[in-house]
C-alpha positions, 0 to 999 in steps of 0.5 A: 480184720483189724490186726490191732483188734485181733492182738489186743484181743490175745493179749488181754486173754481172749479166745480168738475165734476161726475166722479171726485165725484165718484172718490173721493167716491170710494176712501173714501169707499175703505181707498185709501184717507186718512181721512187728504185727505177726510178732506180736500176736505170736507173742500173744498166743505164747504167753496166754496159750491156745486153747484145743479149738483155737490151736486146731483153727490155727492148723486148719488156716496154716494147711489151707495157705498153700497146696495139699497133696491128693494121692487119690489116684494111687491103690493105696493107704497113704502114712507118714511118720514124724520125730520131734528130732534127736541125736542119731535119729536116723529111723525115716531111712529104714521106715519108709522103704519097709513100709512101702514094701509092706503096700503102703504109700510113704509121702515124707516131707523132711526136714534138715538140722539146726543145733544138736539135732540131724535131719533126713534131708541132709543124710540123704544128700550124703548119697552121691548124685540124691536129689531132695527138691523135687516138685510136687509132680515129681515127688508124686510120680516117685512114690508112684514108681517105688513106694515112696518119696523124701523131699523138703518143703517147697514154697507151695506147702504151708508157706504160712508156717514157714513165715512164723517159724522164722519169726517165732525163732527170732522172738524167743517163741518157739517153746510153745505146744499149741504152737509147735502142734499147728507147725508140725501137723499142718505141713503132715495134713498137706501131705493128704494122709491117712494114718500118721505115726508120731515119734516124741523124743524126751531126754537129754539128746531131745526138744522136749528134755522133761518127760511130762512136757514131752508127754504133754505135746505127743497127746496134742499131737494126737488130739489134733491129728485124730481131729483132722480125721488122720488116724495118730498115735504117737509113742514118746521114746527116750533120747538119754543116748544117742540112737544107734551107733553112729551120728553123723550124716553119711555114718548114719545112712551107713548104718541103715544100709547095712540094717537093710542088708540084715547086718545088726551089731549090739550098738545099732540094735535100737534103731532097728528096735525102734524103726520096727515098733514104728513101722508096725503101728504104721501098718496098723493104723492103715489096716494092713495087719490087725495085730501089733505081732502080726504087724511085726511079723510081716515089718520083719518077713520084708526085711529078712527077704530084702525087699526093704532093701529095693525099695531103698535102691529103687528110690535112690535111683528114682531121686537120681542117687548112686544106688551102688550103696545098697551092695556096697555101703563102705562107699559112703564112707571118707576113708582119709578121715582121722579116727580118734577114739574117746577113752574112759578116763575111769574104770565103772559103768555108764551112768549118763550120757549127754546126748546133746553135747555128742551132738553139738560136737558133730556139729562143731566139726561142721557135721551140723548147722549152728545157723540156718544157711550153714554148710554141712560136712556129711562125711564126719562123725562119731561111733557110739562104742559104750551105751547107758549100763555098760561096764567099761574099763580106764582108758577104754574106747568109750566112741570113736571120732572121725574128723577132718583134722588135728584141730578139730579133735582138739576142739570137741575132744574133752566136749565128748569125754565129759559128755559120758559119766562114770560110775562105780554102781552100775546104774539101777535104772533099766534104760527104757527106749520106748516110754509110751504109747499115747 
């Protein structure tokens, strides 16, 4: 098909057809159109919208451009669970070896960051020796052996999706949730699942800022998974704060472990909250428990008796990791790091937090990638000392920073100070970690 004809098609505001979607697939996949010719049907779509059977065509052609897992031969149901990304979002690292240990299979194609955002792949790789690319055979023989497997997406899987990703990015496209659905979902289809749970993140720290644009793409999502015959269910959760206590790569591995190990303080009390809520719809949507409290009974039996906790270990030595992180987590930890503690410069309660300047300082000090081929420093980060509603006092901790060097706390030190707003009304809005279930 004539790319000309397909893009003055979507310009004019047509409805492409499947098999015009395929077409235009195949020739991204094979360099037959031209990125100026991609662009402009991306374009295109942006502008005009995808309709529900255009927007599934496009997830559909996407999957099919490269290899989908079988896990036919394993004796078990197969899940994944997906973020839409946040400041602090660190949940993957204790879902998927509770959910293995519950006698599922976790096949998690991860991502890593870029802006404010962290991601899985980079706070695995702050584990000594832990290995993310692996080969699609490897990647099957380690959830095979423990339960489950993170790796990052290869070459071979859905390599349409990363041609127009990189495009859409260069062309101002991104904000666009049919588009975001055929992205997110075709690369989670490759991954030959049964059930999918979805975390969609509203609020400061998130994609998706405003709650109705949020609420928007997590029934998309869903729409789409169901379609797919994937069982979905996605639940919208609030990123007005950052999750849990620390952000940072190699803090927030720290902070799982010591989760596993059955350690919970005030300040991480929500990445437990919500890794547990997404685990147990996990288990439900596979027909491992019946009932959202047997589900969580049986996420919290695995976790008291620490057989969470292998899981954990023996991924880690099967990705090639030192497992000696899961007795003693203080190794994560660079103990010639510079502590800085961020004071309230009032006496109140925490009214606001912006999450994503939290975020973008992290990733200032090189805790984050502000470009795609950035290198990351895993070891810094930030303690969250003060949540929303809290009381503080003048001059009071409200989070400690750990840095590299004088020069960089100066340059992110009044970032994170302003990031916090005072009040002298505690705040009448009952914070809310969970929104939704869609």
């Amino acid at each position: 098909m004539n790319p000309q004809d397909l893009i003055r098609k979507k310009r004019d505001g047509g409805k492409l057809l499947p098999e015009e979607i395929s077409a235009f697939v195949r020739g991204v996949s094979n360099n037959t159109w031209a990125d100026y010719q991609i662009s402009a049907l991306v374009m295109a779509m942006f502008i005009n919208g995808l309709n529900l059977s255009e927007q599934n065509a496009l997830t559909k052609a996407m999957l099919n451009s490269g290899e989908v897992f079988n896990f036919s031969e394993l004796d078990a149901p197969i899940a994944d669970k997906h973020s839409t990304g946040g400041v602090g979002d660190k949940t993957s690292l204790l879902i998927a070896p509770i959910v293995a240990a519950c006698g599922i299979a976790v096949p998690m194609i991860s991502g890593r960051g870029l802006g404010h955002t962290g991601g899985t792949l980079d706070k695995l790789e702050s584990i000594p020796g832990y290995n993310v690319n692996l080969s699609k055979e490897e990647f099957k023989k380690v959830i095979k052996k423990c339960g489950f497997a993170m790796m990052g997406q290869t070459a071979e899987i859905v390599p349409a999706d990363k041609k127009i990703y990189a495009l859409r990015d260069a062309t101002a496209t991104i904000e666009s949730i049919p588009l975001i659905v055929a992205s997110i979902m075709s690369k989670k289809m490759a991954e030959g699942l049964d059930a999918l749970v979805l975390d969609v993140k509203t609020g400061t720290g998130a994609f998706m800022q405003r709650e109705s644009d949020a609420r928007k793409l997590a029934k998309a999502l869903v729409k789409t998974g169901n379609a797919f015959d994937v069982k979905t269910e996605a639940l919208l959760t609030d990123m007005n704060q950052p999750l849990g206590k620390y952000v940072g790569n190699a803090f927030e591995v720290f902070e799982c472990v010591k989760l596993l190990q059955g350690e919970t303080d005030k300040q991480s009390q929500s990445t437990l909250d919500l890794s547990i809520e997404l685990a147990a719809r996990m288990l439900i949507l596979c027909g491992v428990a019946k009932t959202i409290q047997s589900s969580k009974f049986k996420v919290q039996s695995v976790l008291e008796s620490g057989e969470a906790l292998e899981k954990f270990r023996e991924n880690i030595e099967a990705q090639d990791g030192d497992s000696r992180i899961c007795d003693k987590p203080e190794l994560l930890l660079n103990k010639s790091l510079l502590e800085v503690k961020i004071k309230s410069p009032e006496s109140g309660y925490i009214s606001e937090i912006d999450a994503s300047e939290i975020g973008k300082a992290i990733s200032a000090i090189g805790g984050g990638r502000l470009k795609v081929d950035d290198k990351i420093d895993t070891a810094v980060g930030f303690a969250c000392e003060k949540k929303l509603g809290e009381k503080v006092k003048e001059h009071e901790p409200l989070g400690t920073l750990f840095c590299r060097t004088e020069t960089q706390a100066a340059k992110v030190l009044a970032k994170l100070q302003m990031a916090y707003k005072v009040s002298v009304e505690k705040p009448v809005r009952k914070f809310e970690l969970i929104k939704e279930v869609i």
